[in-house]
C-alpha positions, -999 to +999 in steps of 0.1 A: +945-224-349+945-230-314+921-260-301+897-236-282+895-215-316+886-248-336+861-260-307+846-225-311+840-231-350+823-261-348+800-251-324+790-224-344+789-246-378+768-268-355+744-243-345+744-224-377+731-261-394+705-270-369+693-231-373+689-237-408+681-271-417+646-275-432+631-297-402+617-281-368+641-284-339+625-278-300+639-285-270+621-287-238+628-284-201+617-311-176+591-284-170+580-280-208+597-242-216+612-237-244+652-234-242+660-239-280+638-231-310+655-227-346+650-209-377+619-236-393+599-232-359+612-189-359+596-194-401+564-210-398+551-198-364+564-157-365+578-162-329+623-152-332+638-177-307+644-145-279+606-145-276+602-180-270+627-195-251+623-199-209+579-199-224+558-228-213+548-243-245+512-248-240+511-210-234+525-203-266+501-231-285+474-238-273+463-261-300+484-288-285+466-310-263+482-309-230+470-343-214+480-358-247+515-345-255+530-347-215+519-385-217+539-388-251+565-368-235+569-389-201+570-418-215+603-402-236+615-389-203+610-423-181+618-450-207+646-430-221+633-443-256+623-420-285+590-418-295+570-409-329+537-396-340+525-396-375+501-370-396+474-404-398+473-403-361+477-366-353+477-343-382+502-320-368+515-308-333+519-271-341+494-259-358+511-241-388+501-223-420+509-246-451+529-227-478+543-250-499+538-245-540+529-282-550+500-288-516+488-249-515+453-263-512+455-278-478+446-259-449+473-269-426+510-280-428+510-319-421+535-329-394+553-363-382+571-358-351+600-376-332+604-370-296+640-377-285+651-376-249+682-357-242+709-370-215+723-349-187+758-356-178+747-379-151+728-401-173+692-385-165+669-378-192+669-338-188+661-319-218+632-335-247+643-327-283+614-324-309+620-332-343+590-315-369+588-325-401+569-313-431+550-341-450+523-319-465+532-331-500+532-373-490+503-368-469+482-344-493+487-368-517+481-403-502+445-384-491+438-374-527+453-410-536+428-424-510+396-402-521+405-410-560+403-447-551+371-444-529+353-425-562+370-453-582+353-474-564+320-459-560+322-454-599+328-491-610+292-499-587+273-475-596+250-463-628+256-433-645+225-419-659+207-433-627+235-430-601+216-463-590+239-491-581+248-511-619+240-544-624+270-562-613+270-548-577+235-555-572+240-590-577+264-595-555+246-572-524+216-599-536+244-630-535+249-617-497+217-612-490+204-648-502+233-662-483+219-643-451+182-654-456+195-693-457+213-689-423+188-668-401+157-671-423+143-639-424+124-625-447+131-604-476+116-595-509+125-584-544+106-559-563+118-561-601+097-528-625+099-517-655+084-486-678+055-485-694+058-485-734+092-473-734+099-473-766+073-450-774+086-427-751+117-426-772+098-429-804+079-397-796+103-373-784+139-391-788+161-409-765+174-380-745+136-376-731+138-409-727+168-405-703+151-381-682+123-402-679+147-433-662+163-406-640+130-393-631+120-426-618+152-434-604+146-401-583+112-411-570+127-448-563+154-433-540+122-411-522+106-444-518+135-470-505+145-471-468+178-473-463+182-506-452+169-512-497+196-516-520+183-507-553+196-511-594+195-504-626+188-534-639+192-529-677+176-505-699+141-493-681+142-522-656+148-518-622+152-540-595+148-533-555+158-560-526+133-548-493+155-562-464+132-578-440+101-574-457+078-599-465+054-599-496+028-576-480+050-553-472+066-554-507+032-553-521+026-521-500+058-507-514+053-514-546+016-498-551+031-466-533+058-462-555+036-471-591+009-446-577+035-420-574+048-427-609+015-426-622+007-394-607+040-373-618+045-350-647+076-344-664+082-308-689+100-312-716+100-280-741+067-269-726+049-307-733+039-326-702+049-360-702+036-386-681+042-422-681+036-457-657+057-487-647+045-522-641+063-541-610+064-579-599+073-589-561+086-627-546+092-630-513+119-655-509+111-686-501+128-722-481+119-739-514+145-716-530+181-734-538+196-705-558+193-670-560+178-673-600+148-688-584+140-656-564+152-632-592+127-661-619+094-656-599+104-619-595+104-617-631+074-638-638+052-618-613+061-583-630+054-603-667+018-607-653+015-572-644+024-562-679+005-592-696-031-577-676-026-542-690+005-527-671+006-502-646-002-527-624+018-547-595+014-586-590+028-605-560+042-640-570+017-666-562+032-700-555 
């Protein structure tokens, strides 16, 4: 075999790997037209090489934003260094269809990219080789990784027959709140409730009315709260709500809305109206206060009042 014949061979084993290895292969003119394009990019986009080559690329994909990749590219081009982008920072550079068996739900095939400059013979950077490669299945699967963990957390703070924050989380966004008031003194109140002769709700028509009668008035409580108002399940019927920046007349304001609301709601269960009433407390917290248990104390006593002079009634702590 003569040296030209062998020369010839590799050239073509060459060609015939970077037509059919499974990673996109582009290379770019100084003038961004396509000169080579092999069999991934010929796959996943429909275009055969012969249609593409000596095309401007942002005629051919106009998805790619042109301000964006050129600066990418000239820095490739002028520093003679490669350069990278990542499916976090840009999902993809050519917008394809994703096939793959494992990640069919997502809409897109996700993409990292290496830009590598190409040198002339003269030492010039002259040609821009993009590398594509498909990370669908990493990338699909850190998200769903990502949103599994973010419901994970939402879970372990929340309630689940009120979908309330829980106990446990409440005290701490309280613990944080107490710490605020100590630094910048502003005001903010607590507004602790409970239902009405609960257990004769259950009594009467079991615990599963009971049930929707705490996720009834979890529903009006979120109607009621402002953003800013982080409320709880407390335990059982109890509830508790901190007011952000609200001092005891405003609390008190609050708290006669909502228990007039209550009072004036009907829940059907089985074709039997069922109506029922809550009893709140409010404390405003105070410079007297060393700990949060004070605040949460007089919170407590003030609704134990309202329950103690008949319920269905709100009290306001009285120093």
């Amino acid at each position: 075999m003569s040296l030209q014949t062998a020369q010839l061979n590799e050239l073509h084993w060459m060609m015939e790997v970077l037509h059919t290895i499974d990673v996109g292969l582009v290379v770019l003119d100084r003038d961004y037209t396509i000169q080579i394009w092999n069999g991934f990019m010929e796959n996943h986009s429909g275009l055969l090489p012969r249609e593409v080559k000596g095309k401007l690329l942002f005629d051919l994909f106009d998805e790619i934003p042109q301000d964006w990749f050129r600066r990418k590219a000239e820095s490739v081009f002028l520093l003679k260094n490669k350069a990278f982008t990542i499916w976090e920072q840009r999902p993809y550079v050519f917008k394809f269809n994703n096939y793959r068996p494992i990640t069919g739900t997502a809409e897109f095939m996700y993409q990292n990219t290496t830009f590598i400059p190409l040198m002339s013979t003269t030492g010039e950077v002259s040609h821009l080789c993009l590398l594509v490669y498909d990370v669908t299945d990493n990338a699909t699967q850190k998200k769903e990784l990502k949103k599994a963990n973010a419901e994970l957390a939402i879970f372990s703070r929340t309630d689940g027959l009120t979908q309330l924050f829980n106990r446990n989380h409440w005290q701490q966004c309280i613990a944080a709140e107490f710490k605020r008031y100590t630094r910048n003194q502003h005001a903010s109140s607590l507004v602790m409730l409970d239902i009405d002769h609960f257990k004769a709700v259950n009594d009467n028509y079991g615990h599963l009315v009971g049930d929707d009668v705490i996720r009834h008035l979890a529903k009006l409580i979120r109607e009621q709260v402002r953003e800013t108002d982080i409320s709880a399940r407390y335990g059982g019927e109890e509830f508790i709500i901190l007011l952000a920046d609200t001092y005891a007349e405003g609390g008190l304001i609050f708290a006669e809305r909502l228990r007039k609301t209550v009072e004036e709601s009907v829940i059907i269960y089985n074709e039997i109206e069922i109506q029922y009433t809550i009893s709140l407390g409010v404390a405003q917290v105070e410079p007297s206060y060393s700990t949060v248990t004070q605040w949460l104390e007089h919170t407590d006593n003030a609704l134990y009042q309202s329950k103690g002079n008949g319920r269905n009634k709100v009290t306001v702590y009285q120093k």
